[in-house]
C-alpha positions as CSV (number, residue, x, y, z in Angstrom):
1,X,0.4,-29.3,32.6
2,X,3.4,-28.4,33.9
3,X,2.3,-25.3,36.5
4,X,-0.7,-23.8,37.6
5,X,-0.9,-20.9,35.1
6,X,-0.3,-23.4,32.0
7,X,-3.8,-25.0,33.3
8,X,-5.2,-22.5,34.3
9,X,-5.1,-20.8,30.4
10,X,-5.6,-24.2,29.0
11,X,-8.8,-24.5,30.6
12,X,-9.9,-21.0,29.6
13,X,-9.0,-21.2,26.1
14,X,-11.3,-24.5,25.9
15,X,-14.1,-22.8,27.7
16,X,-14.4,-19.9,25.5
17,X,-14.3,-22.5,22.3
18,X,-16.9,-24.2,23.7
19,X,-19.2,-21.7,24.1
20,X,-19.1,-20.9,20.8
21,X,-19.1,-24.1,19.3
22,X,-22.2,-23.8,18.2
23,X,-21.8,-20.3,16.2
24,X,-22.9,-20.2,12.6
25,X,-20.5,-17.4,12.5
26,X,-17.8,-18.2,9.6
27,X,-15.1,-15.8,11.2
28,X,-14.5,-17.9,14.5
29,X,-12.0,-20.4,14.4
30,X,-14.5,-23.7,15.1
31,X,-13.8,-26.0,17.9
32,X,-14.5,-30.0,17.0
33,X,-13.0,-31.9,20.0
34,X,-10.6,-31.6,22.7
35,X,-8.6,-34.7,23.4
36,X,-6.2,-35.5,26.9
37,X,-3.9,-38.1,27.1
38,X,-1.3,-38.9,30.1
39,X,1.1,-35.6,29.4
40,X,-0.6,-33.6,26.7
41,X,-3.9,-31.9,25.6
42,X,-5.0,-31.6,22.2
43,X,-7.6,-28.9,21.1
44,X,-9.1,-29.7,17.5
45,X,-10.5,-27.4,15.1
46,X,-10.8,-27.0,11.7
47,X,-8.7,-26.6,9.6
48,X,-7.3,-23.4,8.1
49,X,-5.2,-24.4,4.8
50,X,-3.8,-20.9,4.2
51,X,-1.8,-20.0,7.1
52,X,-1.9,-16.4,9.3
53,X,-3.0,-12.7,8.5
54,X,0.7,-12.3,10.1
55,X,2.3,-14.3,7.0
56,X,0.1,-12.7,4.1
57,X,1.6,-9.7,5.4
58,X,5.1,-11.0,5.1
59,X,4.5,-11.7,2.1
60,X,2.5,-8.9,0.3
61,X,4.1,-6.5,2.7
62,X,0.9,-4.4,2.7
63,X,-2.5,-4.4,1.2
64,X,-4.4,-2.4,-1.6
65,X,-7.4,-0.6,0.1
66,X,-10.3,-2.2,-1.4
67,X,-8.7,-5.8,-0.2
68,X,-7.9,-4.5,3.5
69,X,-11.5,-3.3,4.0
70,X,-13.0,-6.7,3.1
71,X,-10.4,-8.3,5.4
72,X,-11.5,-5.5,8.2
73,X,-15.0,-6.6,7.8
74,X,-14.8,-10.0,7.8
75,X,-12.6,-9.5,11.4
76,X,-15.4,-7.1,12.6
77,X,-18.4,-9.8,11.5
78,X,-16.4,-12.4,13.5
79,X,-16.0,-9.6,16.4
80,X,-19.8,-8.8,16.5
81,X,-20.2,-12.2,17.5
82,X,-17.8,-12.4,20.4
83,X,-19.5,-9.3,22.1
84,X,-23.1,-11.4,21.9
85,X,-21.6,-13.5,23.8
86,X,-20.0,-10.9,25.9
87,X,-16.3,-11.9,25.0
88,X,-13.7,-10.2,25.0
89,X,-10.6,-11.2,23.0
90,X,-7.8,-9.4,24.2
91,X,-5.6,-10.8,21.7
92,X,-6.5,-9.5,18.8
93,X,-3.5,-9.2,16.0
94,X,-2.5,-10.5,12.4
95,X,-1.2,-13.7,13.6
96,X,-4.1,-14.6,15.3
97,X,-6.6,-14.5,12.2
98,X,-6.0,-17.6,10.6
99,X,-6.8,-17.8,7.3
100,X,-9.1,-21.1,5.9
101,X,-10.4,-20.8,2.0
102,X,-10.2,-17.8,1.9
103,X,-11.9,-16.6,4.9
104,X,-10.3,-14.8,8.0
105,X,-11.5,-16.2,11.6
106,X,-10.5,-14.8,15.1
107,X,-8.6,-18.0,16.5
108,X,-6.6,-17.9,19.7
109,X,-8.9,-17.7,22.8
110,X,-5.7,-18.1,25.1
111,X,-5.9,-14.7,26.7
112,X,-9.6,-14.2,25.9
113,X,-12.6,-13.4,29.1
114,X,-15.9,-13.5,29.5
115,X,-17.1,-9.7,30.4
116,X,-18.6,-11.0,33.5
117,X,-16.3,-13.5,34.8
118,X,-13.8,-12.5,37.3
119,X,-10.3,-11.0,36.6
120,X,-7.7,-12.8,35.6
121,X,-5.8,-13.8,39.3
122,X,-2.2,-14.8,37.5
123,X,-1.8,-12.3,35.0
124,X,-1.5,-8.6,34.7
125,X,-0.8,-7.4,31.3
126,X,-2.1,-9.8,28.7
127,X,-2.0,-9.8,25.1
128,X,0.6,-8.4,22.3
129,X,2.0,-4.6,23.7
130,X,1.7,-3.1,20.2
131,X,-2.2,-3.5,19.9
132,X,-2.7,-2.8,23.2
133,X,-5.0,-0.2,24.4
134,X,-3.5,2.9,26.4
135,X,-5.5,1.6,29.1
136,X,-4.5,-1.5,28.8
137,X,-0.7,-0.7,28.9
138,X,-1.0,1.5,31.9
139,X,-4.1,0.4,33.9
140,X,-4.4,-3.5,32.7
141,X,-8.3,-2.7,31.7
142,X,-9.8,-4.5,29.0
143,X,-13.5,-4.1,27.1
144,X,-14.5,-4.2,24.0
145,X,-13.1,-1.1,23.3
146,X,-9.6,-2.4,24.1
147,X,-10.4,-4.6,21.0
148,X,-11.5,-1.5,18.9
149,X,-8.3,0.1,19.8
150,X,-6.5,-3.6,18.5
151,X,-8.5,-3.3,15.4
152,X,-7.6,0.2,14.1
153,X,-4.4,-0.9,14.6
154,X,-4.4,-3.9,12.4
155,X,-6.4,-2.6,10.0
156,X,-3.3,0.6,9.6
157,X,-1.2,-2.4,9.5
158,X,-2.7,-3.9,6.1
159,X,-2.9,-0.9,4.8
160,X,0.5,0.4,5.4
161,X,2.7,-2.9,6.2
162,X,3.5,-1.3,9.7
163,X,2.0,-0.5,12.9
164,X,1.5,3.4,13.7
165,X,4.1,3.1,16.7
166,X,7.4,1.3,16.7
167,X,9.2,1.2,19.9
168,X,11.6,-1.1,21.4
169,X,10.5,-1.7,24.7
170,X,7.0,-1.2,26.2
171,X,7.9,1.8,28.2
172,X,8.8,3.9,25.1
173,X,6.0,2.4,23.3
174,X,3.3,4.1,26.2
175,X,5.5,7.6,25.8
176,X,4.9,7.2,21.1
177,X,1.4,6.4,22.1
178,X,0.5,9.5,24.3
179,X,2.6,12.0,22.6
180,X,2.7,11.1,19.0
181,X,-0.6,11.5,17.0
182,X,-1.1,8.7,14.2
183,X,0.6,9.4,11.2
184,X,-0.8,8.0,7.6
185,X,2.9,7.6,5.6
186,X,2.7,9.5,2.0
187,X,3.8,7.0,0.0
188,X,0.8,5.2,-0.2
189,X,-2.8,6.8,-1.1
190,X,-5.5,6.0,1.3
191,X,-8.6,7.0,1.1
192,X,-9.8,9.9,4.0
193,X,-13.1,7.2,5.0
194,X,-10.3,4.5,5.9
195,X,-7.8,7.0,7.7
196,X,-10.7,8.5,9.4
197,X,-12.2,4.8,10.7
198,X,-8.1,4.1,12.3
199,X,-8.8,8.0,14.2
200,X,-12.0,6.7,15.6
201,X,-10.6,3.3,16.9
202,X,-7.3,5.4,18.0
203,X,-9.1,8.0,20.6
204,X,-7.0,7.9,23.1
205,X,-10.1,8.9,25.6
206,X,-12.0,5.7,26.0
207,X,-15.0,7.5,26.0
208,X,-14.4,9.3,22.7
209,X,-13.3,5.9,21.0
210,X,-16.0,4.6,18.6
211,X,-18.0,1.3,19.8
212,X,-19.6,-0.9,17.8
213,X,-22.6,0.4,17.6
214,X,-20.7,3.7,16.3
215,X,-18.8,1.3,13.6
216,X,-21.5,-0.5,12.0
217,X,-23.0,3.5,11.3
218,X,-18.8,4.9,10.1
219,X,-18.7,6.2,6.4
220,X,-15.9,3.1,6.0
221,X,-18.9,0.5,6.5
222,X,-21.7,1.3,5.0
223,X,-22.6,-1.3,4.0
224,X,-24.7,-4.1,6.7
225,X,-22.1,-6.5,7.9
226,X,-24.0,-9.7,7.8
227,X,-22.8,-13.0,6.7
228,X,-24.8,-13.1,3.6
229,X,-22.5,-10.2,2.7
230,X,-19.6,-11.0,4.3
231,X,-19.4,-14.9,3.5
232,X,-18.3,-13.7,0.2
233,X,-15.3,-15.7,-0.6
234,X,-11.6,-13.4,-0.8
235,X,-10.1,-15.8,-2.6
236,X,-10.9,-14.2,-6.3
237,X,-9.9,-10.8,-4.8
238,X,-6.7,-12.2,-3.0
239,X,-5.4,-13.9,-6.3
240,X,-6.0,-10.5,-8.2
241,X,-3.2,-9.3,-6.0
242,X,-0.9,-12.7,-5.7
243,X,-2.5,-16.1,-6.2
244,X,0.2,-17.7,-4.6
245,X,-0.1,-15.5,-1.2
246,X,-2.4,-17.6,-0.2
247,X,-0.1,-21.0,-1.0
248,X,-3.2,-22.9,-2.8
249,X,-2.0,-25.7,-4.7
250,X,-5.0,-27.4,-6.8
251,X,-7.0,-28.8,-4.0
252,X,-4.0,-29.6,-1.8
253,X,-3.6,-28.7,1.7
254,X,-0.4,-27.0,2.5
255,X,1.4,-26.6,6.2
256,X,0.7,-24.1,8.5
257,X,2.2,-21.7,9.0
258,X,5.6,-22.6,10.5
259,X,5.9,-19.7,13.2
260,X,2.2,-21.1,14.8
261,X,4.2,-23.6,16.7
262,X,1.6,-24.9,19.1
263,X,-0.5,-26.4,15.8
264,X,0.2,-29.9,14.5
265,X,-1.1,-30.8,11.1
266,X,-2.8,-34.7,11.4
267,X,-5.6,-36.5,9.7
268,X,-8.4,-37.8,11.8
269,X,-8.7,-41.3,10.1
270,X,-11.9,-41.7,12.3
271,X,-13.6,-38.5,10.7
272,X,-12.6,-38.8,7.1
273,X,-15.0,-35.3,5.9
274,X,-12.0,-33.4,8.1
275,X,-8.4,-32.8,7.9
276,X,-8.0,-31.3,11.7
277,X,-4.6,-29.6,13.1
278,X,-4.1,-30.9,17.0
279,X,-3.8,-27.9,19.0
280,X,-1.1,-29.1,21.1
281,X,-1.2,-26.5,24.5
282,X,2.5,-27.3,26.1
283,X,3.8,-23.8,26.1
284,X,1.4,-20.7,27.2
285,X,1.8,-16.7,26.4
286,X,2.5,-16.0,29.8
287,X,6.3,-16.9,29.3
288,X,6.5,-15.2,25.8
289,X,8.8,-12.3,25.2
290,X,6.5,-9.3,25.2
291,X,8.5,-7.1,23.3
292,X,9.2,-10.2,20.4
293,X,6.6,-8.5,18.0
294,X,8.8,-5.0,18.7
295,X,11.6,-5.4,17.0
296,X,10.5,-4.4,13.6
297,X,12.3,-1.5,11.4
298,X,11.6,2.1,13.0
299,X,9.6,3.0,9.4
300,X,10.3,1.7,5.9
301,X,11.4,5.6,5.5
302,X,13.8,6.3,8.2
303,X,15.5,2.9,7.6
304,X,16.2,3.3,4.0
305,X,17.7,6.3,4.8
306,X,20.0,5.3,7.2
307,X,21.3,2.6,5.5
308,X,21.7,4.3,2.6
309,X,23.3,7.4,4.2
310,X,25.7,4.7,6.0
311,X,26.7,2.9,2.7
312,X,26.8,6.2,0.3
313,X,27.6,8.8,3.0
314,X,24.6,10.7,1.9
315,X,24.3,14.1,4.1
316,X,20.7,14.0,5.7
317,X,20.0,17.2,4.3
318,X,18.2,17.1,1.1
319,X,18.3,20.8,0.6
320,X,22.1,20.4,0.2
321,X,21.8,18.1,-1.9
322,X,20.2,19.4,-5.3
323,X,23.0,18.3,-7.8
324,X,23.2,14.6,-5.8
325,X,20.6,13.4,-8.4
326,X,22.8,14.8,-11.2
327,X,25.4,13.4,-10.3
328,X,24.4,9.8,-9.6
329,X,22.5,9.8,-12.5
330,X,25.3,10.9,-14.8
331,X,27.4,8.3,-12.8
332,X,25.0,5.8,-14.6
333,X,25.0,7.2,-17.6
334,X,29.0,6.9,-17.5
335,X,28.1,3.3,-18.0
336,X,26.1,3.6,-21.4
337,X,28.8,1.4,-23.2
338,X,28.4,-1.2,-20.5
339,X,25.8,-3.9,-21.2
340,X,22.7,-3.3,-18.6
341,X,21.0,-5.9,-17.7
342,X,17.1,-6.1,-18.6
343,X,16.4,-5.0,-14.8
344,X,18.5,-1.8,-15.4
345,X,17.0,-0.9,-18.6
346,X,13.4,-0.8,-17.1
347,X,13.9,1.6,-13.9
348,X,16.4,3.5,-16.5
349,X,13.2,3.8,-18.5
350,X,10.7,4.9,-15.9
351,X,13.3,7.1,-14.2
352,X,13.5,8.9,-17.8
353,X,10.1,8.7,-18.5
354,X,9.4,11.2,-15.2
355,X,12.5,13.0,-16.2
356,X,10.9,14.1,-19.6
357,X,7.8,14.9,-17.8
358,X,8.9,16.7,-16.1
359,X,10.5,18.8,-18.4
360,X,7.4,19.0,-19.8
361,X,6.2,20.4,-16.8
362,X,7.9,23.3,-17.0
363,X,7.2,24.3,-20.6
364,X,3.5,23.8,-20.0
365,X,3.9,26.1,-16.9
366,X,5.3,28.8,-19.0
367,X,3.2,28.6,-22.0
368,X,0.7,31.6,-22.3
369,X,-1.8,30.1,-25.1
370,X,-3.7,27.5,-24.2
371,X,-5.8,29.6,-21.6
372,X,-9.5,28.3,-23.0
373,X,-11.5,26.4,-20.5
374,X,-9.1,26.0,-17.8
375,X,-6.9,24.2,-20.3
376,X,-3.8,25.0,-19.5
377,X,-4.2,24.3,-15.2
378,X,-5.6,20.9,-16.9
379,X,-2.8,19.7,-18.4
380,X,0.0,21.1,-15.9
381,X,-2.2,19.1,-13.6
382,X,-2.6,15.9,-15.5
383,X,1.3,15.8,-16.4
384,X,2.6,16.2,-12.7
385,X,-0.2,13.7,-11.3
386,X,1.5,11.2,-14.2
387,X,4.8,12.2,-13.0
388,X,3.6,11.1,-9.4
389,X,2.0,7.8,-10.5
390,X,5.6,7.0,-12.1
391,X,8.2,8.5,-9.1
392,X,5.8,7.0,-6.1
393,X,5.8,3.4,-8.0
394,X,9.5,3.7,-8.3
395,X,9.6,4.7,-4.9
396,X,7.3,2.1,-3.2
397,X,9.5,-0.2,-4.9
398,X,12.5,1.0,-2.9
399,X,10.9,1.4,0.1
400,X,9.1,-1.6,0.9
401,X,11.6,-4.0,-1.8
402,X,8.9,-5.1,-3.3
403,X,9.3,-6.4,-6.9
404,X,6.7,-4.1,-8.7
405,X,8.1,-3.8,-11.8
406,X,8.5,-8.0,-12.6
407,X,12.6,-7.9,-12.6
408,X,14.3,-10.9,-13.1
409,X,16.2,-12.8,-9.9
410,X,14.8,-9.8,-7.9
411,X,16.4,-11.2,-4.4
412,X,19.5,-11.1,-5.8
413,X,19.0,-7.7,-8.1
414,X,18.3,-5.8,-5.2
415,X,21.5,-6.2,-3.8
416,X,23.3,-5.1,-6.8
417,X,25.6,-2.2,-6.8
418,X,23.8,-0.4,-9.9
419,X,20.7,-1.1,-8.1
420,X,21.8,0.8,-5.0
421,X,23.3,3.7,-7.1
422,X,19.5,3.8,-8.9
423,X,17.4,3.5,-4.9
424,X,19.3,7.1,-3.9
425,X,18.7,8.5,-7.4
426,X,14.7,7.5,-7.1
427,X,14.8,8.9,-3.5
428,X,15.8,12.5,-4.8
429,X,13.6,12.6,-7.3
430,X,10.7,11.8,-5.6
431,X,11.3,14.1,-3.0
432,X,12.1,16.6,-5.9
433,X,8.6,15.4,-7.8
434,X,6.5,15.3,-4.9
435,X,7.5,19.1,-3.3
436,X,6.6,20.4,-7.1
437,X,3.0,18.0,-7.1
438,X,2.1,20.1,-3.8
439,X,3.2,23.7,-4.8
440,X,0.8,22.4,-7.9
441,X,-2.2,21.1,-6.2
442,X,-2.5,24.0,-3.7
443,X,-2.4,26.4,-6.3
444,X,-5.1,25.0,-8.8
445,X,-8.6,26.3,-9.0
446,X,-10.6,23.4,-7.6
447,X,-13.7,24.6,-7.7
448,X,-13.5,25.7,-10.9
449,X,-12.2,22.2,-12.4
450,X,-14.6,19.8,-10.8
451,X,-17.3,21.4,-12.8
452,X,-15.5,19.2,-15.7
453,X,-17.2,16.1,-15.2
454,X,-14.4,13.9,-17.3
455,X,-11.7,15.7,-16.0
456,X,-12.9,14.9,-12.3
457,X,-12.9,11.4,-12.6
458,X,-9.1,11.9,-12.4
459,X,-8.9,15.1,-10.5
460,X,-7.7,13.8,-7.3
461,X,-4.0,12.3,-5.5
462,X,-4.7,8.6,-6.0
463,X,-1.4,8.1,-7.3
464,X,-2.3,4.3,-7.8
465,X,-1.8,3.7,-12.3
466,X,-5.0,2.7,-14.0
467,X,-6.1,2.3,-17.6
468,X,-8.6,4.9,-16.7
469,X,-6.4,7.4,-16.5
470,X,-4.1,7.2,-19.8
471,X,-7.9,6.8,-21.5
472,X,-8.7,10.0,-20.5
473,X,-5.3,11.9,-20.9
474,X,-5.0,11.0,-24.2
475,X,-8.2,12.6,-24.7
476,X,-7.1,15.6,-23.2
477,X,-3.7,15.7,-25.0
478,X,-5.9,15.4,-28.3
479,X,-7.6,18.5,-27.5
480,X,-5.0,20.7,-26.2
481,X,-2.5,19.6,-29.0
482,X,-5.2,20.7,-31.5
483,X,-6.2,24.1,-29.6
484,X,-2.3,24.9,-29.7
485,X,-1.8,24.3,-33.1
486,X,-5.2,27.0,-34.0
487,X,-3.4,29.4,-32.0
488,X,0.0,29.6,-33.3
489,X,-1.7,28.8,-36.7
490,X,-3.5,31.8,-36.6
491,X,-0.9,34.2,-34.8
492,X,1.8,33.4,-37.6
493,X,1.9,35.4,-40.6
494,X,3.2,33.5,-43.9
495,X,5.9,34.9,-45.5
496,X,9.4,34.3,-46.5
497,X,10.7,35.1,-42.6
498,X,11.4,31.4,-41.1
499,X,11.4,32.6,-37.6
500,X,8.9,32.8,-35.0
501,X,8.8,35.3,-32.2
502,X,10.0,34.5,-29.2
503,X,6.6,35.1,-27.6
504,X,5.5,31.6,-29.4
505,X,8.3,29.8,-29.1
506,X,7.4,27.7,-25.7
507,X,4.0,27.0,-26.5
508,X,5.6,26.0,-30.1
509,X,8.1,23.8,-28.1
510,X,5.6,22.3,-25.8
511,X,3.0,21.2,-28.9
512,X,6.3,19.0,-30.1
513,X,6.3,17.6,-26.3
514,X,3.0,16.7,-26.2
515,X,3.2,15.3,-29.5
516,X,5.4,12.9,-28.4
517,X,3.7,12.1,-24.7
518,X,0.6,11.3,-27.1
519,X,3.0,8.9,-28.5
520,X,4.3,7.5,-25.4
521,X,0.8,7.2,-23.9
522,X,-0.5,5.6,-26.3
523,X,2.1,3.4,-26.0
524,X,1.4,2.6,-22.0
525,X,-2.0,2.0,-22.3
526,X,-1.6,-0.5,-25.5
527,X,0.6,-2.5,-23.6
528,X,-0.5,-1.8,-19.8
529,X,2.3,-2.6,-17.0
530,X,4.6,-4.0,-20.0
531,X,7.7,-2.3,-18.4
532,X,10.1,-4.2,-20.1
533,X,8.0,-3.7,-23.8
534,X,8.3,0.0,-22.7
535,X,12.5,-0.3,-22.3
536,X,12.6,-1.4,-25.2
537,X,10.2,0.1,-27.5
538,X,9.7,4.1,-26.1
539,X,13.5,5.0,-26.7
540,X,12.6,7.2,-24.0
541,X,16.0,7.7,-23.1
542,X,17.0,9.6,-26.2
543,X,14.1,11.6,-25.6
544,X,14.1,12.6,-22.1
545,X,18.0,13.6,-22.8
546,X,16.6,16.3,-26.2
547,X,16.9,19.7,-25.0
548,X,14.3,22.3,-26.5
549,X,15.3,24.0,-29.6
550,X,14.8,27.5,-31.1
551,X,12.4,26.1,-33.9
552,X,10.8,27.9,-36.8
553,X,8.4,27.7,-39.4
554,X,9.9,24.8,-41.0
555,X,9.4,23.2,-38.1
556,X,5.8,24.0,-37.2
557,X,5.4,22.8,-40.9
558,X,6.2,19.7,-39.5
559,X,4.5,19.6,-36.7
560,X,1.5,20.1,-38.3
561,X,2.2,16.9,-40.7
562,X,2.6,15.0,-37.1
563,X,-0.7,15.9,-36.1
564,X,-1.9,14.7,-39.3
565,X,0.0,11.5,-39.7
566,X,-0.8,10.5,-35.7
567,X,-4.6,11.4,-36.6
568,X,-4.1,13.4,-33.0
């Protein structure tokens, strides 16, 4: 060791790993041997084949919910069994939960204490600024609720690929912290049990902050974290998501994860049952850039924005800027003649396909028939929550680049000029589609829907697209296709006079659209997440550019044979 602090850490780090060498737990990083030679010291543990929490999140950029509360409670099982031991960790952060079958353990005991051992005599503020603790930014005290407030905030960060403060140096980062409340981004639906744990671990009043005791009893855990329960392996739920997150290769061990630089990957040939990774200890925290981990994007938002607004000149205002989305999109359609590629063709198809919904929309919102049973509020409802499902996919794609629709050569697509002219044409719509989903849902009668027990399963803002819900839609689009067709059926009188009164014509108008958005749901749910089979079967483009017509009885003749033909 080179200086006194360097030891002095060393020998800390081994102590803690000793004294819980003999856990059962499965969430500790284990501790087999520590080796010295002449110049260096080599902690071994077991292995962990799958790299950091830190580079899963790299990778997947965030989590779905159901996967980051398994992850949470395999970190809080590991937790439970530092505080028997009256441990604190002081560390705790994504990079730090290494990752070994599947299974998350707490590793990294550099900066860890024993509650009853002394302070710390060469360090003041230790650990990563961002997970730290108002008290522990301003005061330097640690507990175990300094760990709590570490915890909320990793678990915000699997859920939303970001932590719920970004500053650029730690002073600014105290001022977010005390004058900003948590924000939960829109983009992404989380459930009110998960938001509600990250306000409990976030109190800024120590006192009001939940303990452990107060998190094994939270809504979010219900369930008894013991190991029986929580040695439940994540690989089948991680590969669900991305198999290759993980980097398993068919029984082969992969490297480490690059950025852990103080772990060496070697085989003890004296030990043949283990592959262990020396822990070589030449370079401590205590000369680590606090404010490395700091330098990430202000908010996936903000940043798109500005960037966008740099290369585009786009005015900030989005009020200003209703006929933007007009524009650009009539900029694309300049290009019709030009050959697309594939990648084009699907967003062109999903941007259209919320473009004739929402068309849709509006003729449902003006229709005056379908009154029976809450009917009409039922489908206004279900076509804007589709609309949503569509825009917010479009935009999560935009906003965190990630790949969600399967393009080809993504890295290099999403650099493309057409793709850049098609991210600000997304961003006004959804900013369009999401101000009409609100005016929407604060205006429906919610007490008066739930009592529909089929139509609840779906009455909520879980944007997130299941098969569930296009099951139950096209039930719904059955029904009120049927119930418009009895109306008009029975308010038009026979007779040589082809044209209908006016009074009929939108709910006339908005039968034909539903007729077809049977078609095209049908469509979605036969071949689920297929966005390229959609591109090229839906010719949703022709239809999202039809204008409504004046139609008359000819037509509803017609109609009619539709309904038959489609068995609707």
């Amino acid at each position: 060791m080179r200086n006194e602090v360097q030891l002095f850490l060393l020998q800390n780090e081994i102590s803690i790993m000793k004294k819980l060498q003999n856990s059962t737990n499965i969430n500790l990083l284990k501790l087999h041997d520590v080796i010295q030679t002449q110049n260096n010291t080599y902690i071994i543990t077991e292995l962990c084949n799958q790299g950091d929490l830190k580079q899963l999140l790299d990778k997947n950029k965030f989590f779905e919910e159901q996967q980051a509360l398994k992850i949470l409670k395999h970190i809080l099982n590991g937790y439970r069994e530092l505080a028997k031991n009256k441990i604190i960790h002081r560390d705790i952060k994504p990079a730090n939960i290494l990752i070994n079958n599947g299974i998350p353990k707490i590793s990294d005991f550099g900066f860890s204490k024993e509650i009853d051992a002394p302070p710390f005599k060469y360090l003041y503020n230790v650990g990563t600024p961002i997970y730290m603790s108002p008290q522990s930014l301003d005061k330097n005290e640690y507990n175990q609720k300094s760990d709590i407030w570490a915890i909320g905030v990793l678990y915000y960060e699997l859920l939303y690929g970001m932590t719920p403060w970004i500053a650029d140096n730690e002073q600014q980062l105290r001022h977010k912290i005390n004058t900003i409340n948590v924000q939960f981004p829109t983009y992404r639906h989380v459930s009110n049990k998960s938001k509600n744990f990250i306000l409990d671990c976030l109190k800024l009043d120590e006192q009001q902050r939940c303990g452990l005791e107060e998190i094994d009893k939270h809504a979010l855990l219900q369930i008894n974290l013991n190991n029986k329960i929580i040695s439940k392996n994540l690989n089948n739920e991680l590969q669900q998501q991305q198999q290759c997150i993980l980097g398993i290769q068919d029984g082969k061990y992969n490297k480490m994860n690059q950025q852990n630089k103080n772990y060496t990957k070697q085989q003890n040939t004296a030990k043949q049952k283990y592959l262990f990774y020396f822990y070589l200890i030449t370079y401590i925290k205590f000369y680590l850039n606090f404010y490395k981990n700091l330098k990430k994007l202000k908010s996936l938002e903000s940043s798109f924005d500005k960037q966008i607004q740099q290369k585009y000149k786009l005015p900030k205002s989005l009020n200003k800027n209703s006929q933007l989305c007009i524009k650009n999109s009539e900029k694309m359609e300049k290009k019709k003649d030009e050959k697309y590629t594939q990648n084009d063709k699907i967003i062109l198809s999903q941007i259209n396909l919320c473009r004739f919904l929402y068309k849709m929309l509006k003729l449902a919102q003006q229709t005056t028939l379908i009154q029976k049973d809450f009917l009409k509020e039922k489908i206004i409802f279900l076509i804007s929550k589709n609309l949503m499902i569509h825009i917010q996919k479009l935009n999560i794609m935009v906003l965190t680049n990630m790949n969600t629709y399967k393009l080809d050569n993504w890295s290099l697509y999403s650099k493309s000029e057409n793709y850049q002219i098609l991210q600000i044409v997304i961003k006004q719509y959804n900013k369009k589609y999401s101000d009409s989903f609100n005016i929407i849902w604060e205006k429906l009668n919610k007490n008066d829907l739930d009592k529909d027990q089929k139509f609840n399963v779906i009455f909520d803002e879980n944007f997130v697209e299941f098969e569930t819900f296009y099951i139950i839609l096209i039930s719904f689009l059955r029904y009120s296709i049927r119930q418009i067709n009895f109306e008009i059926k029975n308010l038009i009188t026979i007779d040589q006079n082809l044209s209908i009164p006016d009074e009929y014509q939108q709910s006339l108008v908005l039968n034909d659209y539903l007729i077809t958005y049977f078609q095209l749901t049908n469509l979605m749910l036969e071949h689920f997440k297929d966005y390229k089979y959609f591109a090229e079967s839906s010719k949703i483009e022709q239809i999202a550019q039809g204008q409504p017509v004046k139609l008359n009885k000819q037509h509803f003749k017609q109609i009619q044979n539709k309904i038959a033909n489609l068995e609707i």
